[in-house]
LUMKE-89588 format. One record per residue (C-alpha): residue number from 0; x, y, z. Coordinates in steps of 0.02 Angstrom, whole numbers. Layout:
// LUMKE-89588
<i->NUM&x->X&y->Y&z->Z> $
...
END
This chain:
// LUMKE-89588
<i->0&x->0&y->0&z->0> $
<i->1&x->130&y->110&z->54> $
<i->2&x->233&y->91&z->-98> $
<i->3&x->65&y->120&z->-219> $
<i->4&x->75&y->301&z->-123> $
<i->5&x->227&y->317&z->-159> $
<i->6&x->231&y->266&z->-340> $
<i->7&x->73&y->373&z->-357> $
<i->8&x->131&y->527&z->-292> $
<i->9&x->297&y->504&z->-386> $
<i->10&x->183&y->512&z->-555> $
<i->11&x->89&y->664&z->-488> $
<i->12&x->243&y->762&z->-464> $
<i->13&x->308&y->699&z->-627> $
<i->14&x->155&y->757&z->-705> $
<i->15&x->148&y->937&z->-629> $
<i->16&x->338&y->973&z->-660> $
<i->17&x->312&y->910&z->-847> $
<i->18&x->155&y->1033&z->-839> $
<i->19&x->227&y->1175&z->-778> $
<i->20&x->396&y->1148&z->-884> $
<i->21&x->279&y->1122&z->-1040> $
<i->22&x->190&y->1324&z->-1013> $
<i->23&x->377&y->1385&z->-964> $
<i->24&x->438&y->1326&z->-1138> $
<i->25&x->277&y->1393&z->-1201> $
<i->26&x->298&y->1572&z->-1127> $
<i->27&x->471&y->1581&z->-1207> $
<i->28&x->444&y->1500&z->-1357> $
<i->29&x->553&y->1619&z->-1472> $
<i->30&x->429&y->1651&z->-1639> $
<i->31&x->513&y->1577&z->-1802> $
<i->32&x->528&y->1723&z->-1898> $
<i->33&x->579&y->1832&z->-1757> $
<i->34&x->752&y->1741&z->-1737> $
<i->35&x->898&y->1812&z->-1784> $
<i->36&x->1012&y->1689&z->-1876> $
<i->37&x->1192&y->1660&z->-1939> $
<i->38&x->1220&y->1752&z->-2106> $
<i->39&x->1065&y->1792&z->-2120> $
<i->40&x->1037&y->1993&z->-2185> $
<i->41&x->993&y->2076&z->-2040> $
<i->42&x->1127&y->2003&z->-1944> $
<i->43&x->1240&y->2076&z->-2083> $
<i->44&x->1185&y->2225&z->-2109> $
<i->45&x->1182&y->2238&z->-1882> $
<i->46&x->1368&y->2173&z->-1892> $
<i->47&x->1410&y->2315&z->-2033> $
<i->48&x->1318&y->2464&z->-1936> $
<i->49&x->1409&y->2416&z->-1768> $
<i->50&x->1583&y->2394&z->-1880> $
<i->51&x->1737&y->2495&z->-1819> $
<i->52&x->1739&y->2651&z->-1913> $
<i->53&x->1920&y->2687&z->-1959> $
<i->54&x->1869&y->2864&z->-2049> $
<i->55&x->1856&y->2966&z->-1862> $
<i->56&x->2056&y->2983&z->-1874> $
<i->57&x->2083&y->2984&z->-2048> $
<i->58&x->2179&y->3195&z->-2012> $
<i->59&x->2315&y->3067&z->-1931> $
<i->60&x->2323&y->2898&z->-2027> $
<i->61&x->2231&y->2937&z->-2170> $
<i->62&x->2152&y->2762&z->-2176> $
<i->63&x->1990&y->2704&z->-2162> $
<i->64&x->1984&y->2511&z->-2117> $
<i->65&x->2054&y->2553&z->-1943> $
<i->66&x->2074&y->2694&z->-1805> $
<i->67&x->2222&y->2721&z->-1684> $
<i->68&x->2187&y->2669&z->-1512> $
<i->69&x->2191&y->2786&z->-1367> $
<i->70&x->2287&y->2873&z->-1298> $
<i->71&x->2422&y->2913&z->-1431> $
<i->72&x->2534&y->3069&z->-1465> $
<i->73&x->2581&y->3134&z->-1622> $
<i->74&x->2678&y->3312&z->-1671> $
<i->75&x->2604&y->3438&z->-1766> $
<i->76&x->2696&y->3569&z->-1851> $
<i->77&x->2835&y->3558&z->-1707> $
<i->78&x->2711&y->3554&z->-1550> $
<i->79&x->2658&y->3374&z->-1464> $
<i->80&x->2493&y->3330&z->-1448> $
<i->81&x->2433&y->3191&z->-1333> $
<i->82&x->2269&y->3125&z->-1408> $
<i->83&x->2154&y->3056&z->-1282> $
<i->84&x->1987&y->3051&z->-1362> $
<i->85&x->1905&y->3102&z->-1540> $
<i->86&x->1862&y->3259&z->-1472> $
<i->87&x->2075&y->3315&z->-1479> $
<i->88&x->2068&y->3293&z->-1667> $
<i->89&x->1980&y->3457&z->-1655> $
<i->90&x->2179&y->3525&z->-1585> $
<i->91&x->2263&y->3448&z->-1727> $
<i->92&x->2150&y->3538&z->-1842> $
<i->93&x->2179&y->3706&z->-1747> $
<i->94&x->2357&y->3686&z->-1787> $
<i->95&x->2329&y->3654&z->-1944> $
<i->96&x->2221&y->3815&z->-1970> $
<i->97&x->2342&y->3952&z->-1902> $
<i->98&x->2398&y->3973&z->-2058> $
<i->99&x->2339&y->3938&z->-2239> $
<i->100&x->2490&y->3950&z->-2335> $
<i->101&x->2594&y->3864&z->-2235> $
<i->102&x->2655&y->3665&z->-2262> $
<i->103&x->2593&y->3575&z->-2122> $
<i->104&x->2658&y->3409&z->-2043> $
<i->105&x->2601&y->3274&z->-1933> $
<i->106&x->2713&y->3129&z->-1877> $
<i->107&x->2674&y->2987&z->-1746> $
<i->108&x->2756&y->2932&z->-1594> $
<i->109&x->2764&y->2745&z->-1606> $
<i->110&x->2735&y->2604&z->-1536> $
<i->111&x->2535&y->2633&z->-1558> $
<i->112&x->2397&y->2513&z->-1589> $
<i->113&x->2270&y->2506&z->-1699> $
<i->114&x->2078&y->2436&z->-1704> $
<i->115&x->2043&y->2350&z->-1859> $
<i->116&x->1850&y->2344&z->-1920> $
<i->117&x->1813&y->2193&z->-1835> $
<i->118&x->1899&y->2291&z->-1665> $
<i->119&x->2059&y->2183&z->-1666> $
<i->120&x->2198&y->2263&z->-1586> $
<i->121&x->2395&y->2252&z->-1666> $
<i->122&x->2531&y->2345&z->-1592> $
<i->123&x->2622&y->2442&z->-1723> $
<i->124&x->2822&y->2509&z->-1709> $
<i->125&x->2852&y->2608&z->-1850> $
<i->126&x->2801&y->2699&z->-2002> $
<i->127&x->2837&y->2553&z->-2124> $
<i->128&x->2723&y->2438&z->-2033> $
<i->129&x->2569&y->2567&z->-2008> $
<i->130&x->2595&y->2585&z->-2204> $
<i->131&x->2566&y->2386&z->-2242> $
<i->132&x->2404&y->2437&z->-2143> $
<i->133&x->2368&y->2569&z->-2230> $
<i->134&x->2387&y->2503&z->-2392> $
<i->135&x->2260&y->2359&z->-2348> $
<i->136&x->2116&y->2500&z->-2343> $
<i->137&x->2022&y->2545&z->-2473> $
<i->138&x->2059&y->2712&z->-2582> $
<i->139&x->1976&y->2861&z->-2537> $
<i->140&x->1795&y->2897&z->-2522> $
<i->141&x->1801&y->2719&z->-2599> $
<i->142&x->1639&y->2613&z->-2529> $
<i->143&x->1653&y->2498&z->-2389> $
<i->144&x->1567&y->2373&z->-2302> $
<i->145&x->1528&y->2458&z->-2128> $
<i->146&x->1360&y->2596&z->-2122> $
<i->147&x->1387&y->2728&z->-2018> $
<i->148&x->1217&y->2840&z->-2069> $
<i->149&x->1116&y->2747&z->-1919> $
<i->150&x->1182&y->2684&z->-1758> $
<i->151&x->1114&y->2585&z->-1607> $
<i->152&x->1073&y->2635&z->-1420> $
<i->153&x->1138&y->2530&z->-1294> $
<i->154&x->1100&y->2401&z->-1198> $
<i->155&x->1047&y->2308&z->-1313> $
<i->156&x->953&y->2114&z->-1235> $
<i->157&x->985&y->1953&z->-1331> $
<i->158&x->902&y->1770&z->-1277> $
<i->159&x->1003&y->1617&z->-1325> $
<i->160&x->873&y->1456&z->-1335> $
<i->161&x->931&y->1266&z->-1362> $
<i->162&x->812&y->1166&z->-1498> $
<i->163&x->689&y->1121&z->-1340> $
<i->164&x->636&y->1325&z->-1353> $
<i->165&x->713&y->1328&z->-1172> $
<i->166&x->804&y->1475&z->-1122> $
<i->167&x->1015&y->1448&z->-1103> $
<i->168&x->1094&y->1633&z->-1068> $
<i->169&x->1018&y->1784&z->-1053> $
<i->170&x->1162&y->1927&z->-1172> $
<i->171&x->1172&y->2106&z->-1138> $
<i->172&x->1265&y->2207&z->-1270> $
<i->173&x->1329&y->2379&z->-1205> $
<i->174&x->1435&y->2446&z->-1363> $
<i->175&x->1453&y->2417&z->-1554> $
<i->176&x->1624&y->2315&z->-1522> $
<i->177&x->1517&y->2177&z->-1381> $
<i->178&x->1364&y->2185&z->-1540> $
<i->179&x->1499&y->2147&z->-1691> $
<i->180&x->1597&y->1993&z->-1601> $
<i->181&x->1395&y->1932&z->-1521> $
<i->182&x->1348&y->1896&z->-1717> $
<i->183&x->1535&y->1855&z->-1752> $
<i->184&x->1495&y->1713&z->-1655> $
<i->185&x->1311&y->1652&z->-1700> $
<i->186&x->1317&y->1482&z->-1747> $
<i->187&x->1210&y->1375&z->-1851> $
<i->188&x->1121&y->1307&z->-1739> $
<i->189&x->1082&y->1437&z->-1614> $
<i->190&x->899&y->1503&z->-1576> $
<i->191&x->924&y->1692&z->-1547> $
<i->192&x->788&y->1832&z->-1514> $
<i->193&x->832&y->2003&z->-1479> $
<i->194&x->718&y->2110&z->-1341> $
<i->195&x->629&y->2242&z->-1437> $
<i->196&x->582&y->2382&z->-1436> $
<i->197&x->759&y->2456&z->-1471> $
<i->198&x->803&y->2641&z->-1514> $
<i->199&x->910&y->2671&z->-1665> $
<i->200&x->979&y->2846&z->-1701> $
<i->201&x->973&y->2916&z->-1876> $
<i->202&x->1111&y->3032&z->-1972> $
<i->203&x->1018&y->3182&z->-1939> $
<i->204&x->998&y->3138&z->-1723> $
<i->205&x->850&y->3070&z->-1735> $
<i->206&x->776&y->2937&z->-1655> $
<i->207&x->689&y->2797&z->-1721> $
<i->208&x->583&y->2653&z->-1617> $
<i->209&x->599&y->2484&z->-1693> $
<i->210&x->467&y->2334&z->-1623> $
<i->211&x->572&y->2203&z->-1738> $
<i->212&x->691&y->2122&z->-1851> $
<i->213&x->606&y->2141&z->-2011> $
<i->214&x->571&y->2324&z->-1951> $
<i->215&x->777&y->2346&z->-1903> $
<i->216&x->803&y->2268&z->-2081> $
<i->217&x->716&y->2416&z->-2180> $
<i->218&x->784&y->2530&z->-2073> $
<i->219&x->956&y->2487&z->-2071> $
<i->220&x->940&y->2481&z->-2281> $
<i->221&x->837&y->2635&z->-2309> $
<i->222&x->975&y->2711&z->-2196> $
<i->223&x->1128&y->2684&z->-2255> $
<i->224&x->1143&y->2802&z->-2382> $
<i->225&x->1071&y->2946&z->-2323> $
<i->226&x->1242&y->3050&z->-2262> $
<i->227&x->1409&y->3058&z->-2313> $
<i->228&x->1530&y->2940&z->-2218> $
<i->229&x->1660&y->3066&z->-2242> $
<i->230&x->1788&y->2929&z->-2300> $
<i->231&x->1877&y->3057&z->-2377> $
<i->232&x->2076&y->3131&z->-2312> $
<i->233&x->2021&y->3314&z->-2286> $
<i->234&x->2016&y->3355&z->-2105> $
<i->235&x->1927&y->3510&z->-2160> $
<i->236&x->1783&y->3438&z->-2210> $
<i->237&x->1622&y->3398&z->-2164> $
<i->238&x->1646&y->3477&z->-1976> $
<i->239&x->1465&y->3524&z->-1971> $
<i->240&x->1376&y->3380&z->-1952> $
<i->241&x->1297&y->3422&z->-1778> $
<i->242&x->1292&y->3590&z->-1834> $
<i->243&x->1131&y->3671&z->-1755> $
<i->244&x->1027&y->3850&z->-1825> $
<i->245&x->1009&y->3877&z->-1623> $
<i->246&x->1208&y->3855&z->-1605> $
<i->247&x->1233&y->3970&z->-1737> $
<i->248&x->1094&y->4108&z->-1707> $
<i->249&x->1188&y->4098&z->-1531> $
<i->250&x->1355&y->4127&z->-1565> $
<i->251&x->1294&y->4295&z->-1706> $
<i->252&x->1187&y->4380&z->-1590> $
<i->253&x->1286&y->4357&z->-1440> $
<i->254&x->1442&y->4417&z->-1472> $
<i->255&x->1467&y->4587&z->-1544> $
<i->256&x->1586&y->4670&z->-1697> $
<i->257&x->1617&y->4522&z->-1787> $
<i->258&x->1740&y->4552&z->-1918> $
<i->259&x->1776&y->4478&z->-2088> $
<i->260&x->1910&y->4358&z->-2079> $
<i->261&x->1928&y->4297&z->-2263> $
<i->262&x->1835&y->4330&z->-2416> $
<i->263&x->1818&y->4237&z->-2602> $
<i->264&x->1681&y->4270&z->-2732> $
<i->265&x->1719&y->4182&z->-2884> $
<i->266&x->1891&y->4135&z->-2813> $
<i->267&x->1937&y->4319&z->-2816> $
<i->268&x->2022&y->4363&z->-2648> $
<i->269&x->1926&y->4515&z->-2562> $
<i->270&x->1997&y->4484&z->-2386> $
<i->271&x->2027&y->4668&z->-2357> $
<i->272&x->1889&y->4750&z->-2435> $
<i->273&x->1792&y->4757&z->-2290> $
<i->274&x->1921&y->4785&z->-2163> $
<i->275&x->1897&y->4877&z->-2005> $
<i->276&x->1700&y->4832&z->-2021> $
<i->277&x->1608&y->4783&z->-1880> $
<i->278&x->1455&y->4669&z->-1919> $
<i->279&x->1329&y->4656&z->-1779> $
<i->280&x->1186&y->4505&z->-1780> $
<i->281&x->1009&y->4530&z->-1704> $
<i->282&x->883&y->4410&z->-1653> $
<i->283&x->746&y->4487&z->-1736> $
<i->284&x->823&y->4424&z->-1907> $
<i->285&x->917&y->4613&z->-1935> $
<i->286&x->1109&y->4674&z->-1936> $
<i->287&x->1215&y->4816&z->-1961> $
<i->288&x->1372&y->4843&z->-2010> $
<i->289&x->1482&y->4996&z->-1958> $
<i->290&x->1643&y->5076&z->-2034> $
<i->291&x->1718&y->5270&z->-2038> $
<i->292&x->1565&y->5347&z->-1949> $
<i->293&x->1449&y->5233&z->-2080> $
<i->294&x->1300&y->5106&z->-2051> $
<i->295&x->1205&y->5024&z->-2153> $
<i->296&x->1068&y->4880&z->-2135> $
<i->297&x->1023&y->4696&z->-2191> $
<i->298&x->946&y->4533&z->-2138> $
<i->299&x->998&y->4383&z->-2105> $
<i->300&x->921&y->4208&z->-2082> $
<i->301&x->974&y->4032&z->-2047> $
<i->302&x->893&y->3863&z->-2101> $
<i->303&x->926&y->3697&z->-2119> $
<i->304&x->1048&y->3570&z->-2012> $
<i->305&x->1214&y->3496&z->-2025> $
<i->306&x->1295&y->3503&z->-2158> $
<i->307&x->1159&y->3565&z->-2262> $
<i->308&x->1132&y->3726&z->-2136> $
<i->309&x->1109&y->3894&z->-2212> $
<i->310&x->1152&y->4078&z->-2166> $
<i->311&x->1042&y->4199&z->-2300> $
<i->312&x->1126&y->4360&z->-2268> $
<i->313&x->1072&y->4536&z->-2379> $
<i->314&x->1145&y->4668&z->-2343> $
<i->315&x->1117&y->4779&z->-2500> $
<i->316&x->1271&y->4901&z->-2462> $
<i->317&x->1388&y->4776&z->-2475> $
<i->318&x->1349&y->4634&z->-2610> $
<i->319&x->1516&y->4545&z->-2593> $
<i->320&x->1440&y->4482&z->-2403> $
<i->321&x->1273&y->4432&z->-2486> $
<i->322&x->1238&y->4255&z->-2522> $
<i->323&x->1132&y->4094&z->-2460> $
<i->324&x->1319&y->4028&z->-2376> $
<i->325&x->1321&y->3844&z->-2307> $
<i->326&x->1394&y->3841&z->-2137> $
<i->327&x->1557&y->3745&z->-2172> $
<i->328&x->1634&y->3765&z->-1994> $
<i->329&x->1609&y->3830&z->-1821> $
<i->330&x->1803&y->3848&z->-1769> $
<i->331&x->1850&y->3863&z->-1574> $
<i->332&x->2030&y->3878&z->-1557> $
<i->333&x->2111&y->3976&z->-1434> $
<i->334&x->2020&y->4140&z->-1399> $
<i->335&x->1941&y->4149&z->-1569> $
<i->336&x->1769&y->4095&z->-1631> $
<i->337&x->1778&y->4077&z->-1822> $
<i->338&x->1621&y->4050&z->-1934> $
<i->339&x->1664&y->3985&z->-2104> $
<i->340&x->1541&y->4012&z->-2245> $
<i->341&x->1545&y->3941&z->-2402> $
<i->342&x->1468&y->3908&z->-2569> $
<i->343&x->1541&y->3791&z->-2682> $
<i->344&x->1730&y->3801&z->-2706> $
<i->345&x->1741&y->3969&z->-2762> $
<i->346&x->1654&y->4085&z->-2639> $
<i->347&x->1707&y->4100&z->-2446> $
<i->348&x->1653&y->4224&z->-2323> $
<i->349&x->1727&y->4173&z->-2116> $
<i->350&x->1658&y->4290&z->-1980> $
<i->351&x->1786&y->4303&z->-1827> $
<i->352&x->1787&y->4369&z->-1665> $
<i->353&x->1861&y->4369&z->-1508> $
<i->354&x->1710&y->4330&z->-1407> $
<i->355&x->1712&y->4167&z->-1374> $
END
């Protein structure tokens, strides 16, 4: 009798473990289409977005397949610069901007060590050895594999499931480098779901809500050509890309007797037509500009963001100042501010001033 009990209550427990494991595996059950697979193209196309981007230094190695770790130090024109974070490329290009007529030169203190796109780390010696690196990269401006127009907010929460649905490891991802070696290692057989919603951020700041993978997929496609990558060797381009009409409207109206630093119209120089005129920005969309006793009147206007942000300025006086510029640069180095305006290759007007 005693060992019926026993036998019977063995079988009940059996039965309401199995029970209870059978709604677990239910509740987790990851949905077939939702998984996110090896090779598949929105585990590519993840893998490519969270991709090293060797272009942020390319004003020192002038490569884009691979960035130099921090910190490093490098000379510029004679003075040494310890670099300690992207933000101190800004200080090389200050250096290189005290003169425009002047040769410039940039060599590194070795040993360094670079991050290759898929954020493995080789110790370099010398010149001859960065060069085999550089080499390896692909030309300038030429396309690559990784996107850089959209990027992910962290954490990001992966599930890994065996073939029973039941849940092994719980994954969370805090940077691109933890998200590109996560689907480096996604094998064949592994059952993956990522926890949605997650936040993407667009080219223009931006943020975008996504609820799953075929939503990520468009999203990461219909993004990745929608800014310039700025693959290209010219440290002096592209610096507005966070540019703001607020951060400019600021910086007008709130310092005063801005002067004209340099100025091209149809690559004529005019830098000292206009000097020892003080140009004065208001918030109600006017100016002024003074010189020998004389003012006279315009408007001005911004629009736009980035590097697509305007500055409409009309003052009728003075035609050679008049023109719908595109913010190139907002320069901060030492106690100048320096707004660069430009229109194509041939026209350049840069406000300075001292106020900064």
């Amino acid at each position: 009798m005693i060992l019926r009990v026993s036998i019977l209550l063995l079988f009940l427990t059996s039965l309401i473990f199995t029970s209870c494991r059978k709604e677990e595996t239910e509740f987790i059950e990851a949905p077939e289409d939702e998984t996110l697979t090896s090779n598949s193209n929105v585990a590519l196309l993840m893998q490519r977005t969270a991709t090293n981007d060797g272009s942020v230094d390319n004003i020192v190695d002038r490569a884009n397949c691979f960035a130099i770790a921090f910190p490093f130090t490098v000379t510029v024109n004679g003075a040494q610069i310890t670099i300690n974070s992207q933000d101190d490329y800004a200080i090389i290009e200050c250096v290189f901007e005290e003169a425009d007529d002047d040769n410039d030169a940039l060599e590194i203190v070795f040993p360094i060590t670079i991050t290759l796109a898929d954020y493995t780390e080789i110790e370099i010696s010398n010149t001859t050895a960065l060069n085999n690196y550089v080499n390896s990269c692909n030309g300038e401006n030429v396309a690559d594999d990784d996107i850089e127009c959209l990027d992910f907010q962290y954490p990001i929460t992966a599930f890994l499931f065996n073939s029973n649905n039941e849940l092994l490891d719980t994954i969370t991802l805090e940077n691109d480098g933890q998200l590109y070696g996560f689907i480096d290692d996604i094998d064949d057989d592994d059952i993956i779901t990522i926890e949605f919603p997650i936040t993407v951020i667009l080219s223009d700041n931006s943020e975008l809500v996504i609820n799953n993978l075929n939503a990520l997929e468009i999203a990461i496609e219909n993004a990745q050509d929608t800014c310039d990558e700025d693959d290209d060797y010219d440290y002096n381009d592209d610096d507005c890309d966070d540019c703001t009409p607020t951060q400019v409207e600021t910086l007008l109206t709130g310092c005063t007797n801005w002067q004209v630093d340099k100025l091209e119209r149809n690559d004529t120089d005019y830098d000292d037509i206009y000097d020892g005129y003080d140009f004065n920005f208001f918030t109600d969309g006017t100016m002024s500009v003074n010189w020998n006793a004389v003012t006279v009147y315009g408007t001005w206007t911004t629009s736009g963001f980035g590097n697509n942000l305007e500055v409409l300025i009309d003052v009728p006086s003075l035609p050679l100042c008049n023109n719908n510029w595109i913010v190139h640069e907002i320069e901060n180095c030492s106690d100048e501010t320096k707004i660069d305006l430009r229109v194509g290759n041939d026209d350049r007007l840069r406000y300075e001033n001292d106020c900064n």
